[in-house]
N, C-alpha and C positions, 0 to 999 in steps of 0.2 A: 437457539438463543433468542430471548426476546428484543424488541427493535428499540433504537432510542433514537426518536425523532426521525432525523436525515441521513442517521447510520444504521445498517440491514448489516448482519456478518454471518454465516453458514460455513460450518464444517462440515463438508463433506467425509473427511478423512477418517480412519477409525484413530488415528490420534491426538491425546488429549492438547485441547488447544491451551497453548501457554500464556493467552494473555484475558483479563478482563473488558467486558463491553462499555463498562463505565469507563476506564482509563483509556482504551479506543476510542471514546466519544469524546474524553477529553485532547486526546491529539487533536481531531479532527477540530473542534471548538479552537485551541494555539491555532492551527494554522490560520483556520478559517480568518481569528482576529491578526496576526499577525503578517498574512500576504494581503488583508482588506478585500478578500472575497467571500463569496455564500456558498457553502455546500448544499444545494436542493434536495438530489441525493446519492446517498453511496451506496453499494451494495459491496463488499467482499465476499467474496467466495475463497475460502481455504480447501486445495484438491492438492489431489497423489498428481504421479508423476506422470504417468498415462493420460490423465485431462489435460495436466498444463503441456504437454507434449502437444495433444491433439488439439490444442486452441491455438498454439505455436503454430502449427503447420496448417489448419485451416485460414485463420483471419493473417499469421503475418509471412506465412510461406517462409519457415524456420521448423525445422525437424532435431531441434532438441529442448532437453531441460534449464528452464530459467526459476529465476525465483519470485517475479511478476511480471504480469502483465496487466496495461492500465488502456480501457478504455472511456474513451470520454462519449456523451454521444450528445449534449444539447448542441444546440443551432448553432448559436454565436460563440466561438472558440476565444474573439476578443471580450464580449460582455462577460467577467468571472463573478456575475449576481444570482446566476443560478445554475450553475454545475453539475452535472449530475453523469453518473457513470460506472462503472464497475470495475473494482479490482479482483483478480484472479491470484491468487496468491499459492505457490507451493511449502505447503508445509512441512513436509520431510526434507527441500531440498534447503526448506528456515533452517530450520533443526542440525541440518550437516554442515552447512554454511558457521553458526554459532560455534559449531565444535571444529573449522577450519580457522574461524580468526580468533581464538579462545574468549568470546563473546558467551553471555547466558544466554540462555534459548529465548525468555521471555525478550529482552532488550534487545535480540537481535530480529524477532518477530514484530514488536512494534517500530523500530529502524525500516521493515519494508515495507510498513505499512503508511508510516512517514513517506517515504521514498514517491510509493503510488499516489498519495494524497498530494504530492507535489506535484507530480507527473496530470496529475488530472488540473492543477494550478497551469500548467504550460512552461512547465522546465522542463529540461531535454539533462542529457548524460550523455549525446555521443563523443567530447569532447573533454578530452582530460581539464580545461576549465571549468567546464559546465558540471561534469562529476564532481568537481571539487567545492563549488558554488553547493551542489545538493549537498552534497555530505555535511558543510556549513549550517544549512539550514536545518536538517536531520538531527544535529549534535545541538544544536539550539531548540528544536521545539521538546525535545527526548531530555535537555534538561528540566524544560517547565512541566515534563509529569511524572519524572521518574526520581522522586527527590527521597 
Protein backbone atom coordinates (compact mmCIF):
# COMPACT_ATOMS: atom_id res chain seq x y z
CA UNK A 1 0.00 0.00 0.00
CA UNK A 2 1.30 3.27 -0.73
CA UNK A 3 2.22 5.80 2.21
CA UNK A 4 0.05 8.98 3.10
CA UNK A 5 2.14 11.36 4.75
CA UNK A 6 2.58 10.18 8.59
CA UNK A 7 0.73 6.92 7.98
CA UNK A 8 2.73 3.65 6.61
CA UNK A 9 0.12 0.49 6.86
CA UNK A 10 1.59 -3.22 5.54
CA UNK A 11 -0.30 -6.30 5.33
CA UNK A 12 1.60 -8.76 6.02
CA UNK A 13 -1.24 -11.40 5.99
CA UNK A 14 -2.61 -13.24 3.04
CA UNK A 15 -5.89 -11.65 3.90
CA UNK A 16 -7.75 -9.21 2.21
CA UNK A 17 -7.48 -6.02 4.34
CA UNK A 18 -10.87 -4.50 4.94
CA UNK A 19 -10.25 -1.16 5.28
CA UNK A 20 -8.90 1.93 3.03
CA UNK A 21 -5.68 4.04 3.41
CA UNK A 22 -7.53 7.13 2.73
CA UNK A 23 -10.06 6.70 5.53
CA UNK A 24 -7.23 5.31 7.88
CA UNK A 25 -5.58 8.52 7.24
CA UNK A 26 -8.56 10.25 7.85
CA UNK A 27 -8.94 8.54 11.56
CA UNK A 28 -5.66 9.39 12.18
CA UNK A 29 -6.06 13.26 10.92
CA UNK A 30 -10.03 13.25 13.84
CA UNK A 31 -7.76 12.17 16.22
CA UNK A 32 -4.69 13.98 15.56
CA UNK A 33 -7.24 17.48 15.48
CA UNK A 34 -9.40 16.21 18.20
CA UNK A 35 -6.76 15.11 21.24
CA UNK A 36 -4.65 18.45 19.88
CA UNK A 37 -1.58 16.38 19.09
CA UNK A 38 0.69 15.46 15.87
CA UNK A 39 1.17 12.29 14.59
CA UNK A 40 5.11 12.46 13.12
CA UNK A 41 4.72 9.01 12.39
CA UNK A 42 2.86 5.65 12.25
CA UNK A 43 3.52 2.62 10.81
CA UNK A 44 0.70 -0.36 11.20
CA UNK A 45 1.70 -3.51 10.66
CA UNK A 46 -1.34 -6.08 9.95
CA UNK A 47 0.12 -9.91 11.00
CA UNK A 48 -1.22 -13.54 11.55
CA UNK A 49 -1.31 -14.97 14.78
CA UNK A 50 2.25 -16.42 15.04
CA UNK A 51 3.77 -12.63 14.75
CA UNK A 52 1.39 -10.98 17.17
CA UNK A 53 2.04 -14.13 19.35
CA UNK A 54 5.70 -13.75 19.01
CA UNK A 55 5.78 -9.90 19.57
CA UNK A 56 3.55 -10.67 22.57
CA UNK A 57 6.09 -12.84 24.26
CA UNK A 58 9.23 -11.12 23.13
CA UNK A 59 8.71 -7.26 24.02
CA UNK A 60 5.76 -7.64 26.71
CA UNK A 61 6.50 -11.26 28.05
CA UNK A 62 2.71 -12.52 27.28
CA UNK A 63 2.29 -15.74 25.42
CA UNK A 64 -0.90 -15.27 23.79
CA UNK A 65 -3.08 -13.86 21.01
CA UNK A 66 -4.26 -10.16 21.24
CA UNK A 67 -5.73 -7.87 18.77
CA UNK A 68 -3.00 -4.93 19.22
CA UNK A 69 -0.20 -3.93 20.14
CA UNK A 70 0.92 -0.16 20.38
CA UNK A 71 4.32 1.01 20.59
CA UNK A 72 5.25 4.35 21.08
CA UNK A 73 9.01 5.05 20.85
CA UNK A 74 9.72 9.24 20.57
CA UNK A 75 11.61 10.65 23.64
CA UNK A 76 9.10 12.81 25.28
CA UNK A 77 5.89 10.50 26.19
CA UNK A 78 4.56 14.13 27.84
CA UNK A 79 5.45 16.35 24.42
CA UNK A 80 2.25 14.74 22.07
CA UNK A 81 3.92 17.24 18.96
CA UNK A 82 5.60 14.48 17.44
CA UNK A 83 4.58 10.89 17.98
CA UNK A 84 5.72 8.48 16.37
CA UNK A 85 5.51 4.58 16.68
CA UNK A 86 4.02 1.52 15.49
CA UNK A 87 0.94 -0.50 15.77
CA UNK A 88 0.94 -4.28 15.19
CA UNK A 89 -2.45 -5.13 14.59
CA UNK A 90 -3.84 -8.92 14.21
CA UNK A 91 -5.96 -9.22 11.45
CA UNK A 92 -7.60 -12.63 11.67
CA UNK A 93 -8.06 -12.14 15.42
CA UNK A 94 -10.11 -8.21 13.76
CA UNK A 95 -11.88 -10.45 11.74
CA UNK A 96 -13.11 -13.11 14.67
CA UNK A 97 -13.46 -10.55 17.15
CA UNK A 98 -16.22 -8.61 14.44
CA UNK A 99 -17.97 -11.78 13.92
CA UNK A 100 -17.92 -12.21 18.06
CA UNK A 101 -19.67 -8.75 18.81
CA UNK A 102 -21.77 -8.99 15.53
CA UNK A 103 -19.77 -6.00 14.35
CA UNK A 104 -18.57 -5.69 10.21
CA UNK A 105 -15.21 -6.56 9.88
CA UNK A 106 -14.29 -3.27 8.09
CA UNK A 107 -15.78 -0.91 11.39
CA UNK A 108 -14.36 -3.32 13.65
CA UNK A 109 -10.90 -3.02 12.02
CA UNK A 110 -10.87 0.57 11.97
CA UNK A 111 -12.21 0.47 15.91
CA UNK A 112 -8.62 -1.04 16.60
CA UNK A 113 -7.03 1.04 14.74
CA UNK A 114 -8.75 3.89 16.64
CA UNK A 115 -7.97 1.98 19.86
CA UNK A 116 -4.00 1.90 18.93
CA UNK A 117 -3.91 5.45 17.73
CA UNK A 118 -5.08 6.45 21.25
CA UNK A 119 -2.92 4.16 22.96
CA UNK A 120 0.08 5.95 21.20
CA UNK A 121 -2.02 9.37 22.48
CA UNK A 122 -1.25 7.98 26.15
CA UNK A 123 -4.62 6.35 27.13
CA UNK A 124 -4.45 3.31 29.02
CA UNK A 125 -7.49 0.45 29.15
CA UNK A 126 -6.28 -1.34 32.31
CA UNK A 127 -9.32 -0.01 34.01
CA UNK A 128 -12.77 -0.54 33.50
CA UNK A 129 -13.04 3.49 33.53
CA UNK A 130 -10.27 3.99 31.29
CA UNK A 131 -11.78 1.17 28.81
CA UNK A 132 -14.89 3.04 28.97
CA UNK A 133 -13.18 6.63 28.36
CA UNK A 134 -11.61 4.75 25.00
CA UNK A 135 -14.55 3.23 23.83
CA UNK A 136 -15.91 7.05 24.21
CA UNK A 137 -13.53 8.34 22.22
CA UNK A 138 -13.46 5.24 19.45
CA UNK A 139 -17.40 5.74 18.92
CA UNK A 140 -16.68 9.52 18.55
CA UNK A 141 -13.88 9.58 16.07
CA UNK A 142 -15.48 6.16 14.07
CA UNK A 143 -18.43 8.63 13.82
CA UNK A 144 -16.55 11.37 12.04
CA UNK A 145 -15.43 8.85 9.04
CA UNK A 146 -17.77 6.23 8.91
CA UNK A 147 -20.79 8.34 7.91
Amino acid sequence: MPTSHNLQIFNTTELALPISENTAFKLLEAIQKGEEILFESVEVAYVDEQEIVRINKEFLSRDYITDIISFRYDDDSYDNEGIEGTLYCCLPRIIEQADEFGEDKTTETYRILAHGLLHLCGYDDQTDSEKAKMTELENLYLSLILK
